[in-house]
C-alpha positions as CSV (number, residue, x, y, z in Angstrom):
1,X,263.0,203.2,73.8
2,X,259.3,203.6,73.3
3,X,257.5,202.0,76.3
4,X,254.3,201.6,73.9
5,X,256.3,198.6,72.3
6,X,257.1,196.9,75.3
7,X,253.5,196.3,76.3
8,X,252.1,193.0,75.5
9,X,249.1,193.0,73.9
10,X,246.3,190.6,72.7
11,X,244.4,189.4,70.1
12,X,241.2,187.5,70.0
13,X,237.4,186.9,69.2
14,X,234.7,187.5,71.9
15,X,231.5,185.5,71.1
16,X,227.9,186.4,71.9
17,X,225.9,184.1,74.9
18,X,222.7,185.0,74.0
19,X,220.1,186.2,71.8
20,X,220.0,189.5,73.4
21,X,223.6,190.5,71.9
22,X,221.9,189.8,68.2
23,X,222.4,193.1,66.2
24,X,220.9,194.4,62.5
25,X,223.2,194.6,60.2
26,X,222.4,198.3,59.8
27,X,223.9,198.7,63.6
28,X,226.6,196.5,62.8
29,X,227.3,199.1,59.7
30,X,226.5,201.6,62.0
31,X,229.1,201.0,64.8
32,X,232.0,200.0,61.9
33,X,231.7,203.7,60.0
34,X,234.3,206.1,60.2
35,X,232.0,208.7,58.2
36,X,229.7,211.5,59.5
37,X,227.2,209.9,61.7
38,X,229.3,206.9,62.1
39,X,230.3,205.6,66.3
40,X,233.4,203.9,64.8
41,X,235.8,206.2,67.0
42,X,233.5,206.2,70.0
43,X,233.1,202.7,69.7
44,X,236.6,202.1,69.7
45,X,237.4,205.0,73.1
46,X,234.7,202.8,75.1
47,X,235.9,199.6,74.3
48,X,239.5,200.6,75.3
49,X,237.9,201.6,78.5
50,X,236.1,198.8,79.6
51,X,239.2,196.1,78.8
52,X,241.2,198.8,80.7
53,X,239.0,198.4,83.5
54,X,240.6,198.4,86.7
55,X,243.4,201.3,85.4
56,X,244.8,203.5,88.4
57,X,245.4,206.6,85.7
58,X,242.6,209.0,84.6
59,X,245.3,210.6,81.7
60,X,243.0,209.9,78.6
61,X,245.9,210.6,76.3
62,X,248.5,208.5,78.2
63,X,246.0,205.4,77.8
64,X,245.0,206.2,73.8
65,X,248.8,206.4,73.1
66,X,249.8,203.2,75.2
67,X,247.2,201.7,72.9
68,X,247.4,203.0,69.5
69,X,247.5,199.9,67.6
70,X,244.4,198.8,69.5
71,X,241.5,197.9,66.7
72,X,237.7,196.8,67.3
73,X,236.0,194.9,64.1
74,X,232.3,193.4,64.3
75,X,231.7,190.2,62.5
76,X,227.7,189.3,62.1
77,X,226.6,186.2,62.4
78,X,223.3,184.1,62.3
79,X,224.1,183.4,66.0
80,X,224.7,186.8,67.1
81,X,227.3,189.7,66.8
82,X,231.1,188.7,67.4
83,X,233.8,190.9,68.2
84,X,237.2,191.0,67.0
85,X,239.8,192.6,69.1
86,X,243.4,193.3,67.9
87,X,246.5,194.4,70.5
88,X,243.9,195.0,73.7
89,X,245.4,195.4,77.0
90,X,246.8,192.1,78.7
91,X,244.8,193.0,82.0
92,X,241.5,192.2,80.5
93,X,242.6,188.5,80.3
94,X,243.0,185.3,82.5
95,X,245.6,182.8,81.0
96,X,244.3,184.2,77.3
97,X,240.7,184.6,78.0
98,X,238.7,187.6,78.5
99,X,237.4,188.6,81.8
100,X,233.7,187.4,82.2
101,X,232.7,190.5,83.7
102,X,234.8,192.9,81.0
103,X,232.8,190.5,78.4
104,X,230.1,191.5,79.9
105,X,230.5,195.2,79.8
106,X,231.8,194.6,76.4
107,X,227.9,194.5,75.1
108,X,226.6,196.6,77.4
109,X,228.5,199.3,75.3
110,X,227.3,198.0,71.9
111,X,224.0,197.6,73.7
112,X,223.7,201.6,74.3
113,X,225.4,202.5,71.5
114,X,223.1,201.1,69.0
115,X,220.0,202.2,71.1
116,X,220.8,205.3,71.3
117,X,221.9,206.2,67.9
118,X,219.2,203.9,66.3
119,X,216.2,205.2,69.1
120,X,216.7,208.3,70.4
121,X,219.0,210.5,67.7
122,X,217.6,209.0,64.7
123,X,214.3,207.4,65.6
124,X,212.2,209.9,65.7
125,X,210.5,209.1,69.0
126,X,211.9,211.4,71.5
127,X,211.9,215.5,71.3
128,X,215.2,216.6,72.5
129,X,214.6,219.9,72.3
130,X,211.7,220.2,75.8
131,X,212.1,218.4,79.5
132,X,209.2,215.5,79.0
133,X,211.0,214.6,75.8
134,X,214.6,214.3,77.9
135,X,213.0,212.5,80.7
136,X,211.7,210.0,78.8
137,X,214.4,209.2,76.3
138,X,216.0,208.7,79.3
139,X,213.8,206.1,81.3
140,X,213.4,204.0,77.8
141,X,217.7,203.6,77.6
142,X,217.7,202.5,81.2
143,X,215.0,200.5,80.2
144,X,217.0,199.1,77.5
145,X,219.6,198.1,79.8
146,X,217.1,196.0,82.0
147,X,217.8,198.3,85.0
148,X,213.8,198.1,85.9
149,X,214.0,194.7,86.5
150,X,212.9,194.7,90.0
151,X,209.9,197.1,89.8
152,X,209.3,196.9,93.7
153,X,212.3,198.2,95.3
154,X,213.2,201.1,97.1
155,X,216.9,199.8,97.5
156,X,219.3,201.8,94.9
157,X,221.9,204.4,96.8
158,X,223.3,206.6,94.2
159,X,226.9,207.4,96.0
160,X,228.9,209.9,94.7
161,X,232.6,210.9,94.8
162,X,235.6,211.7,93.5
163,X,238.2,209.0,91.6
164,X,241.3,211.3,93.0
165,X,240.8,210.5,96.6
166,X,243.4,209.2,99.3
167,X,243.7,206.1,100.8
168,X,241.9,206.9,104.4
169,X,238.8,208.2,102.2
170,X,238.6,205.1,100.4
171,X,238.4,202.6,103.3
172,X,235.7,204.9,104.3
173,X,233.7,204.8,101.3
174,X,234.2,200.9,101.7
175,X,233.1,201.2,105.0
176,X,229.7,203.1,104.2
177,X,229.4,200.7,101.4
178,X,230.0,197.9,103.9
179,X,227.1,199.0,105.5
180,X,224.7,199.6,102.8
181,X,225.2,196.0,102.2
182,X,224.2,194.7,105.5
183,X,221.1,196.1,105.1
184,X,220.1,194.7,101.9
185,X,220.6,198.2,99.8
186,X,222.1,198.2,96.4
187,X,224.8,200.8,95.1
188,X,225.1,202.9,91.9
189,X,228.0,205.0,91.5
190,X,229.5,206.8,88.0
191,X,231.5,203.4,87.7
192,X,235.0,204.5,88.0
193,X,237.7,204.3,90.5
194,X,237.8,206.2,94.0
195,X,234.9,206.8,96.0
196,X,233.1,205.1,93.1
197,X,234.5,201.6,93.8
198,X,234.7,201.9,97.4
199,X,231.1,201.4,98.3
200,X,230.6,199.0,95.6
201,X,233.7,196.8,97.3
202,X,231.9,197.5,100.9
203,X,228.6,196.4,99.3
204,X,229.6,193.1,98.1
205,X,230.8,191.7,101.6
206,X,227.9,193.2,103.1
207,X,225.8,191.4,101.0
208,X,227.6,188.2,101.0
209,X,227.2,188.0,104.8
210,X,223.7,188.5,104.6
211,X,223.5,185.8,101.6
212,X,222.7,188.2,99.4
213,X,223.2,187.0,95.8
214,X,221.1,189.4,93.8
215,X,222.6,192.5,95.1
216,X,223.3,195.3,92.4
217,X,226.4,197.5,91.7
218,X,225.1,199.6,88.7
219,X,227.6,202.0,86.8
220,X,226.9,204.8,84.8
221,X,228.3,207.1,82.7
222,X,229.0,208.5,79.4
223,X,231.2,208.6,76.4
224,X,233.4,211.9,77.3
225,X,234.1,210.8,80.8
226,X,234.6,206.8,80.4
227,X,238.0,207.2,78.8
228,X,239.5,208.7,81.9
229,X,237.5,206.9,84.5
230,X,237.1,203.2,83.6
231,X,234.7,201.1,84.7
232,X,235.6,199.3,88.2
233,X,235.7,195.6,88.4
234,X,232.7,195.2,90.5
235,X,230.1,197.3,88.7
236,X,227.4,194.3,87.2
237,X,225.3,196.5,85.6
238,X,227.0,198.8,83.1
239,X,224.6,202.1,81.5
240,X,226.3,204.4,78.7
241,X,224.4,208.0,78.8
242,X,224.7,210.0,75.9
243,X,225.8,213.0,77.5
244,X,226.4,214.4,81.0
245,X,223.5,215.9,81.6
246,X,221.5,212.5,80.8
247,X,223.3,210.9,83.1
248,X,223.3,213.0,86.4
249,X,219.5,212.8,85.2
250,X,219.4,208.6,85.3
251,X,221.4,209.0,88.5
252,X,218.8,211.1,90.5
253,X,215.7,209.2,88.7
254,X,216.8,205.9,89.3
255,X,218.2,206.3,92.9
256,X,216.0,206.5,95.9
257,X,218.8,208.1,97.8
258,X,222.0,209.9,97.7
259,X,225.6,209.4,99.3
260,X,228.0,212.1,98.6
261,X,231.5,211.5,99.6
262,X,234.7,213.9,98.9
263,X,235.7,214.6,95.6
264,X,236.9,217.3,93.3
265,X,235.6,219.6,90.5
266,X,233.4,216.2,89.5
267,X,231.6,216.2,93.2
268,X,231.0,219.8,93.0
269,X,229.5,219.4,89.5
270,X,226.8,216.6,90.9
271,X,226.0,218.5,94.0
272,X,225.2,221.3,92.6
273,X,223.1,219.6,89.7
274,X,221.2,217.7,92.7
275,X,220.5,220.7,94.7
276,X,219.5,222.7,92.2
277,X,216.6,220.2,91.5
278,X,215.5,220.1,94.8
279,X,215.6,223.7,95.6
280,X,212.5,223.9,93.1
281,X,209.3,224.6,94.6
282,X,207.5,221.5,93.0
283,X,209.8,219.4,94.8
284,X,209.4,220.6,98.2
285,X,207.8,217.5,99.7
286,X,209.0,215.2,97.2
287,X,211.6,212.6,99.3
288,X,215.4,212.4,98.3
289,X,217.3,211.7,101.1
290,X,221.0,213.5,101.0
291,X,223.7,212.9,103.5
292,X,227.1,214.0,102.6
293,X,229.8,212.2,104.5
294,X,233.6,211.0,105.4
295,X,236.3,210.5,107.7
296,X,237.0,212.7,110.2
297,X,240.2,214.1,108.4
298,X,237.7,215.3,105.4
299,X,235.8,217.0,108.0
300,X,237.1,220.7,106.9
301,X,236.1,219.4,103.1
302,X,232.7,218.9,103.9
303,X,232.6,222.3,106.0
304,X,233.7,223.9,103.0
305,X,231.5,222.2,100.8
306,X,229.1,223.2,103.3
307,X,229.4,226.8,103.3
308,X,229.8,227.2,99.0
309,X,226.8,225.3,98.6
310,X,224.7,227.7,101.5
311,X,227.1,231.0,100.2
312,X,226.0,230.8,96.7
313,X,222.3,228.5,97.1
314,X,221.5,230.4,100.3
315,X,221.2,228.9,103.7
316,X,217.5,227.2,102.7
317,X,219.6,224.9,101.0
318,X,221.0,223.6,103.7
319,X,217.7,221.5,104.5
320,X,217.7,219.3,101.5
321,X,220.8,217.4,103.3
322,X,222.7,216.1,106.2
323,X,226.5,216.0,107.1
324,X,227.4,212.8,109.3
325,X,231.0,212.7,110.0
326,X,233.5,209.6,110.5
327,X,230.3,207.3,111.4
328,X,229.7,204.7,108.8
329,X,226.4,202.7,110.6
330,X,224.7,205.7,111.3
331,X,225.1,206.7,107.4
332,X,224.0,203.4,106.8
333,X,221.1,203.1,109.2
334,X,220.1,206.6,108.4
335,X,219.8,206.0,104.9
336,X,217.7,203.2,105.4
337,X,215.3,204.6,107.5
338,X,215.2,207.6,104.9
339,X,214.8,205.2,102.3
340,X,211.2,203.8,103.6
341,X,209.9,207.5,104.0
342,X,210.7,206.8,100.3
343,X,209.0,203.8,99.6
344,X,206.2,205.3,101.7
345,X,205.9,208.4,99.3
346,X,205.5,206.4,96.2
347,X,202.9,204.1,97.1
348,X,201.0,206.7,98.7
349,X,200.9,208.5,95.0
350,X,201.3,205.8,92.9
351,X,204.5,206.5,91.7
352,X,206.7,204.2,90.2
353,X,209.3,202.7,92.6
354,X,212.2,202.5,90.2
355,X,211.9,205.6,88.1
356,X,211.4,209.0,90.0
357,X,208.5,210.5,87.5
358,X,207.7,213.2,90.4
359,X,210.7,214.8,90.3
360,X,210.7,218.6,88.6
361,X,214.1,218.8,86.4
362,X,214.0,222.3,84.8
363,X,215.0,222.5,81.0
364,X,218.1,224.2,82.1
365,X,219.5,221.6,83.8
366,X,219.0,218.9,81.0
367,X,220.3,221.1,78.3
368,X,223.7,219.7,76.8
369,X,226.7,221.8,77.5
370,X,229.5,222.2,75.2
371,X,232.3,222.7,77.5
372,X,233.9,225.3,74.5
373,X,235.7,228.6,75.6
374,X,232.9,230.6,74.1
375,X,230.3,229.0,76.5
376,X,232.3,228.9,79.5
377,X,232.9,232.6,78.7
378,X,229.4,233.2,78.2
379,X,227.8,231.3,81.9
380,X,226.6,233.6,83.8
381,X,227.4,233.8,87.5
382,X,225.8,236.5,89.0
383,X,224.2,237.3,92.3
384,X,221.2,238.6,90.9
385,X,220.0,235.1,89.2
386,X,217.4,232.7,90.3
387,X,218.6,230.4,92.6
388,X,217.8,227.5,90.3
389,X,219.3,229.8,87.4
390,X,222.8,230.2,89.3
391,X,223.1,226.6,90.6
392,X,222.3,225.4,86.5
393,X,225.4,227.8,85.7
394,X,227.2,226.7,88.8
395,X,227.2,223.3,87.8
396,X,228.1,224.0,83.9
397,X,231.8,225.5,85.3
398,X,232.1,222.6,87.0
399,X,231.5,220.3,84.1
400,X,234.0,222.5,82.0
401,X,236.5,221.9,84.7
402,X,235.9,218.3,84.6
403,X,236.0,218.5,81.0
404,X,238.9,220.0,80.8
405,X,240.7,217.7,83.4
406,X,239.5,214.7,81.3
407,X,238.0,214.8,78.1
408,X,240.9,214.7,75.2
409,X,238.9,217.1,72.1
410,X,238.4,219.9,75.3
411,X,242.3,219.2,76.7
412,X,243.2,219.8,73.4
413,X,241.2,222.9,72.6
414,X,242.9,224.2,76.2
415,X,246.5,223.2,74.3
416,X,245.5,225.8,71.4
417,X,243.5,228.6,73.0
418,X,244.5,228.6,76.7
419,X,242.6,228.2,79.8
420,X,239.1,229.1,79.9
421,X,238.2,232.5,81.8
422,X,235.3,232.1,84.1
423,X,233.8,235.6,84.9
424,X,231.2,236.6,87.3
425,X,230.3,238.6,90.3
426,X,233.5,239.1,92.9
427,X,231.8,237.6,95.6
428,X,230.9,234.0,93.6
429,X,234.5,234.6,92.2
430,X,236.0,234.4,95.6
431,X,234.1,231.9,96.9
432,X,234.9,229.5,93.3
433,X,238.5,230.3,93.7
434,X,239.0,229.3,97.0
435,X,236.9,226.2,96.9
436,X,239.3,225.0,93.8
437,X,242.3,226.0,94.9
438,X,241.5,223.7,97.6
439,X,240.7,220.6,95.4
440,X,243.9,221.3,93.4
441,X,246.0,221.8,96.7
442,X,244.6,218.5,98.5
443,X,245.0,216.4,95.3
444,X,241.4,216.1,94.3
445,X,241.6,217.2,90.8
446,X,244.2,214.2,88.9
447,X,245.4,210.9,90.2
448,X,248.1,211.2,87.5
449,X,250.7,213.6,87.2
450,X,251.1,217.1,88.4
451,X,248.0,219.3,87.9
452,X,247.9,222.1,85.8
453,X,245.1,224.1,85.7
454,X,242.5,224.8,83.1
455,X,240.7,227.7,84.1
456,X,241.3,231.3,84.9
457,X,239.0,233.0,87.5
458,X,238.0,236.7,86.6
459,X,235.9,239.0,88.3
């Protein structure tokens, strides 16, 4: 019998609160097409997402097929834009009425959506095409989302992590988060499940025993990844990116430091992206502190982690970060005391405190990647590159992996033409292969179902 009709779904009308959920009705007509140019079908993959918060499976397909009769319509009114929603997931709702904080998250994705189709690929106002262009279209969609609201603080941790993690990592990302939050610091994680919830759940009873009621647990992400990873139940402020690269670029911009906790393919991707950046020359005294961290089983992770980063980067690399193991106040303390070195910086050159102007992102780094065979084929992973050059490259075979894991268009380009062949020199080759057959054999890539992989390493 086909499960999909066993599931009970839903049907109802979710009304706007306030004026700031009033759409044109060009974006109303915008959001409803179908046609070329039209966010119909993306509006409809996000949507499912965020009423499917809370979702222990990352299998995009399994969740678009469980859902097939699942419809979004947009009704405007004089009062503001209502939604109509037609066989959405049961988990979404309390005794028949939505979740405040899905409802919530709801308009933060119309919210993006509309910006950045109306804004920044058909206003005009942003060049695409060079870094000062990227940069800024990507302070003025945060902006859009209100994230700058407290222009004074130092307090954002960015903590990454992967969404396919066990149970003793988890309690320590809530453990780390725990402490974050008893020292008044915020979190921002890539939304999901995993080690992105974790310090978000920590947070929250940190900052309730301190009385905090304005703490922050800011989620962002983007349209090819949200599918898979839904957002988490605790994340308040909700960003949609337009692409990958514009969002590791809002991570690193927005946070004043970073948390990285085990993870897969995904982990790898944002490592490399962040120490790439700081590996530039202009960013040698710029302050970002790093600390990478976990329990003392993920001790030989780290290690490993360790020594690809340093094998490939080269051992200079190793200064842009610290590994603390098993010791959840010092990551905590530490952070904070990094975090006013920080602050210290900023006023000192009269940078802003919430958006990192200073930092140098090289062009490569913000370019959109494809994730095709052809350009996965085509990365170049060479010993002979620039560092900056093979950590750019590094970190596009790691978003093709990810891709490939979780995005449905890439999984089924994988179905037709096979796995994609990575080629490059036989020492990076060695070093790649190990460090993923490691993810795949500790259970890092997929939360559900057995793994198969996507890739082919050649030399």
């Amino acid at each position: 019998m086909d499960s999909r009709r066993q599931t009970r779904t839903i049907d109802t009308e979710v009304l706007p609160e306030n004026s700031l959920e009033a759409f044109s009705q060009v974006e109303v007509e915008q959001l409803l097409s179908e046609g070329e140019g039209g966010l119909h079908g993306l509006l409809r993959r996000c949507i499912l997402a965020v009423l499917n918060t809370g979702s222990d499976t990352d299998d995009t397909r399994a969740v678009l097929d469980l859902y097939r009769d699942f419809r979004v319509n947009l009704v405007q009114q004089d009062r503001g834009l209502k939604i109509v929603l037609n066989a959405a997931p049961p988990s979404a709702f309390v005794d028949g009425h939505l979740i405040r904080g899905i409802r919530e998250m709801l308009f933060a994705v119309l919210r993006d959506m509309v910006y950045i189709g109306s804004e920044i690929h058909r206003g005009g106002h942003f060049c695409l095409e060079d870094s000062h262009g990227i940069t800024n279209a990507v302070f003025h969609i945060l902006r859009n989302a209100r994230m700058f609201e407290r222009a004074m603080d130092t307090n954002l941790v960015v903590c990454w992590g992967g969404h396919a993690i066990g149970r003793e990592e988890y309690d320590y990302t809530k453990k780390v988060g725990y402490e974050l939050g008893l020292r008044g610091l915020n979190v921002c994680t890539g939304c999901g499940p995993g080690a992105m919830k974790g310090p978000m759940k920590g947070a929250t009873i940190g900052h309730a025993k301190q009385r905090i009621r304005t703490g922050r647990y800011v989620g962002i992400t983007e349209p090819g990844i949200i599918a898979a990873e839904s957002p988490n139940p605790i994340v308040s402020n909700l960003v949609i990116m337009p692409d990958m690269e514009k969002r590791l670029e809002a991570f690193v911009r927005t946070g004043h430091g970073m948390i990285v906790f085990p993870g897969g393919v995904g982990t790898a991707e944002e490592i490399l992206y962040l120490l790439g950046i700081l590996l530039h020359p202009d960013n040698a005294g710029l302050p970002l502190p790093v600390i990478m961290t976990g329990p003392k089983s993920a001790e030989p992770y780290l290690q490993q982690m360790d020594r690809f980063v340093a094998g490939t980067l080269g051992d200079a690399v190793r200064d842009r970060y610290r590994i603390i193991i098993d010791d959840p106040e010092t990551v905590g303390r530490t952070m904070l005391q990094d975090l006013e070195d920080v602050y210290e910086y900023r006023r000192a050159n009269n940078d802003a405190y919430y958006y990192n102007w200073r930092l140098r992102i090289d062009h490569d780094f913000q370019i959109p990647f494809s994730s095709s065979h052809e350009d996965m084929a085509a990365a170049r992973i060479d010993d002979g590159l620039p560092v900056h050059e093979l950590a750019a490259n590094l970190r596009r075979i790691f978003s093709g992996i990810v891709a490939g894991n979780l995005r449905e268009d890439v999984m089924a380009a994988i179905e037709r033409q096979g796995p994609f062949h990575i080629r490059g020199s036989a020492r990076i080759m060695g070093q790649l292969d190990g460090l993923l057959a490691t993810f795949v054999s500790q259970g890092r890539m997929k939360i559900s179902g057995d793994y198969q992989p996507c890739y082919e390493i050649r030399v």
